[in-house]
LOZADO-720151 format. One line per field, with one value per residue (C-alpha): x negated, y negated, z; residue in one letter. Coordinates in pm, whole numbers. Layout:
<recs>
X	(X	...)
Y	(Y	...)
Z	(Z	...)
type	(A	...)
</recs>
This chain:
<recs>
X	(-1388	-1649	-1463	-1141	-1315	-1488	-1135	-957	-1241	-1234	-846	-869	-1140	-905	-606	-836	-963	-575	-446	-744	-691	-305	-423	-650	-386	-120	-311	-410	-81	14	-228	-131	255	126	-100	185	426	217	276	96	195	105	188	77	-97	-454	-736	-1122	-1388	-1737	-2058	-2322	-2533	-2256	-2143	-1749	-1465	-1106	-732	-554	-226	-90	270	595	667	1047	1411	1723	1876	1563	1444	1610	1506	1288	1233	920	836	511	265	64	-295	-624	-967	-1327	-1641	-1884	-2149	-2485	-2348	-2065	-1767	-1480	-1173	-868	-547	-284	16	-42	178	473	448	751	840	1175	1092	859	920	693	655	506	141	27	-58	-190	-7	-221	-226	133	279	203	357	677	655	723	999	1184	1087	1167	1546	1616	1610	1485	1587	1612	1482	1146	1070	1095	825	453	279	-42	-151	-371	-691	-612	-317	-537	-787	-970	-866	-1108	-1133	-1312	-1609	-1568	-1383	-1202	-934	-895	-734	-846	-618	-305	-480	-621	-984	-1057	-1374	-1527	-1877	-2074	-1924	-1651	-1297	-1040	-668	-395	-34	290	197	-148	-298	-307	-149	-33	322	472	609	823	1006	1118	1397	1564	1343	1420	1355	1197	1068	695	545	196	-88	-426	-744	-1079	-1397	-1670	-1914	-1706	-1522	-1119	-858	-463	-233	186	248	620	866	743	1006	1124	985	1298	1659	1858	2204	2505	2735	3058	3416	3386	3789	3695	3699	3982	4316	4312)
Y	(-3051	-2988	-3222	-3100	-2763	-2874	-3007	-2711	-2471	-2743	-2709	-2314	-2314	-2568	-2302	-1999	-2171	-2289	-1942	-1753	-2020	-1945	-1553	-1598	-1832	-1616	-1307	-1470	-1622	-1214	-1149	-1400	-1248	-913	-957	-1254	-941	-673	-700	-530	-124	-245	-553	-533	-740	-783	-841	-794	-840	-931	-780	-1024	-931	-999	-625	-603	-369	-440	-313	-379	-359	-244	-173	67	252	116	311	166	291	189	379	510	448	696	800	844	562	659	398	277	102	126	138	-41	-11	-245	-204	-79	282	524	461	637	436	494	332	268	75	-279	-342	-479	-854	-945	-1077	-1023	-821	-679	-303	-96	283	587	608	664	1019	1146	1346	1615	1884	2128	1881	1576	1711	1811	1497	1304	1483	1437	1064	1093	1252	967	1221	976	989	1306	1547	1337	1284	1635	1733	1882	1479	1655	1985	2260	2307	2615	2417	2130	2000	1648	1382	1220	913	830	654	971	873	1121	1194	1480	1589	1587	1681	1409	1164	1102	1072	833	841	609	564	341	147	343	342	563	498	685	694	899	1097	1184	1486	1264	941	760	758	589	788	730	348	168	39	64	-71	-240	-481	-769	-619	-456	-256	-383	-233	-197	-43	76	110	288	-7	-210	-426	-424	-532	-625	-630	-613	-382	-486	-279	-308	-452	-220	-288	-235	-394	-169	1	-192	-78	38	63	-185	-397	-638	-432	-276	-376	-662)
Z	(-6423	-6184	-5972	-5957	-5851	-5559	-5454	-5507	-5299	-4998	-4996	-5013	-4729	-4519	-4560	-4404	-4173	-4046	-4069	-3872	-3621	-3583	-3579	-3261	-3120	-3176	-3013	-2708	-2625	-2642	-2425	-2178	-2190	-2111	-1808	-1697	-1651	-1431	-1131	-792	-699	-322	-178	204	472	434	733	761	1038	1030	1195	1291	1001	749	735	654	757	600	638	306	141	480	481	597	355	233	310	172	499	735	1054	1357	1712	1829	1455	1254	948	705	661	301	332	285	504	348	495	353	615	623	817	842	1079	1224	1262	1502	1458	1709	1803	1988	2361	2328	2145	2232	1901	1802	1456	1561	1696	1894	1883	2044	1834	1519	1346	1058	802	596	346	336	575	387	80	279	445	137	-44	287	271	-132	-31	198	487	785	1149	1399	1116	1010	1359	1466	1211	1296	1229	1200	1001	1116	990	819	632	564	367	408	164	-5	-226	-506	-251	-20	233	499	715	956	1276	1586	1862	1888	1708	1349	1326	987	835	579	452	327	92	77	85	209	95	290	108	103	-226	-146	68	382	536	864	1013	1320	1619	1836	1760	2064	1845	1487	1190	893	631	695	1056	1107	1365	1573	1505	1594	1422	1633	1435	1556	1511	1773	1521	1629	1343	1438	1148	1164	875	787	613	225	-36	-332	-655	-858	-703	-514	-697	-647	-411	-542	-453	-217	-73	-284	-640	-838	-776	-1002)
type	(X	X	X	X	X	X	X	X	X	X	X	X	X	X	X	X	X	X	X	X	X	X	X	X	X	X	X	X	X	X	X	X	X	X	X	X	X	X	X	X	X	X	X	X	X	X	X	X	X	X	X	X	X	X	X	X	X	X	X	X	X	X	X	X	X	X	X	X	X	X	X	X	X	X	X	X	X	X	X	X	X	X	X	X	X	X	X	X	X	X	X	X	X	X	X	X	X	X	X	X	X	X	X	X	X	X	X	X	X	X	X	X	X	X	X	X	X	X	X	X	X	X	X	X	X	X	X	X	X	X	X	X	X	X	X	X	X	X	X	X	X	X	X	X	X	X	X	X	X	X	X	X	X	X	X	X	X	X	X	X	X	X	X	X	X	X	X	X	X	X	X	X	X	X	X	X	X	X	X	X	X	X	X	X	X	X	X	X	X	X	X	X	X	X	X	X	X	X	X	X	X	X	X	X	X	X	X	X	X	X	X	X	X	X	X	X	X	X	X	X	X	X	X	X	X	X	X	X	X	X	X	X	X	X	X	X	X	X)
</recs>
């Protein structure tokens, strides 16, 4: 009697022991779906340089901001990215287009300006519209004082302006992320020639510390696939 008992508890304790196993199992494989299917907001080009004591400045997730229907010559195209400053002091940054490459996708331009405040907003429900070309190029690139307010991120960071160019200011530590959507962010003046997918424009980034960083922000690649065309000579008629 005792016996069979002992059998019968060491087969019950087996069968918990199996199913608690299949539970964990089973909720990590779930796990493992879930973070398989996120994917980045921001995919841009990344570059850093180094101070001699080990100090660290960094352009990320730089990119043109996508238009189904691309950008004019001689129009304006907004720019995504973000500025780090992991150094021991404050800098100022300045970004600018490089000379000519002479790389066949890539496309020079006029400068770079900062949008802020009333303009930014206005700025990107134009963008948001698909209004490019003549009209986006013709507007103020850079708010007054009285219409603007600095942006700052979470680490502080700010960007104000300061004549025809953007002054960008990050401390230390800090981070200052300039995007269509927020109070202020970069756009390209000016392009020598018409820009679109799979092309970038040059460009350049002076901080104040003497560090210099080149990066080719391309035009980004939508996140979600284009609408079909329709009622094209090849439909209907059948």
């Amino acid at each position: 009697m005792t016996r069979s008992t002992n059998r019968r508890g060491a087969a019950l304790l087996a069968g918990a022991a199996l199913t608690a196993s299949l539970l964990v199992s089973g909720c990590s494989a779930g796990q493992i779906a879930e973070t398989a299917k996120k994917r980045p907001s921001v995919a841009g080009v990344n570059a850093s340089a180094s101070l001699p004591d080990g100090g660290v400045v960094s352009v990320r997730d730089a990119v043109i901001v996508f238009d189904s229907h691309g950008y004019p010559k001689g129009g304006t195209a907004p720019l995504s990215l973000s500025l780090f400053n992991d150094t021991t002091a404050p800098v100022t940054v300045r970004a600018s287009v490089r000379p000519d490459t002479g790389l066949a996708h890539l496309v020079g331009a006029e400068s770079v300006t900062l949008v802020q405040g009333r303009d930014a907003a206005a700025a990107a429900a134009r963008h948001s519209a698909g209004k490019t070309g003549d009209a986006a190029a013709s507007a103020s690139p850079i708010a007054t004082p009285s219409a603007a307010r600095p942006s700052a991120s979470p680490a502080g960071g700010t960007a104000k302006p300061a004549g025809d160019e953007a002054q960008l200011s990050v401390p230390v530590a800090g981070t200052l992320a300039l995007r269509p959507g927020q109070e202020s962010f970069l756009q390209v003046v000016g392009l020598s020639a018409a820009l679109k997918g799979g092309m970038g424009v040059p460009l350049r980034f002076d901080f104040s510390n003497g560090l210099v960083i080149d990066v080719d922000a391309t035009v980004s690649t939508p996140l979600t696939p284009l609408p079909r065309q329709t009622g094209g000579p090849d439909e209907g008629g059948h």
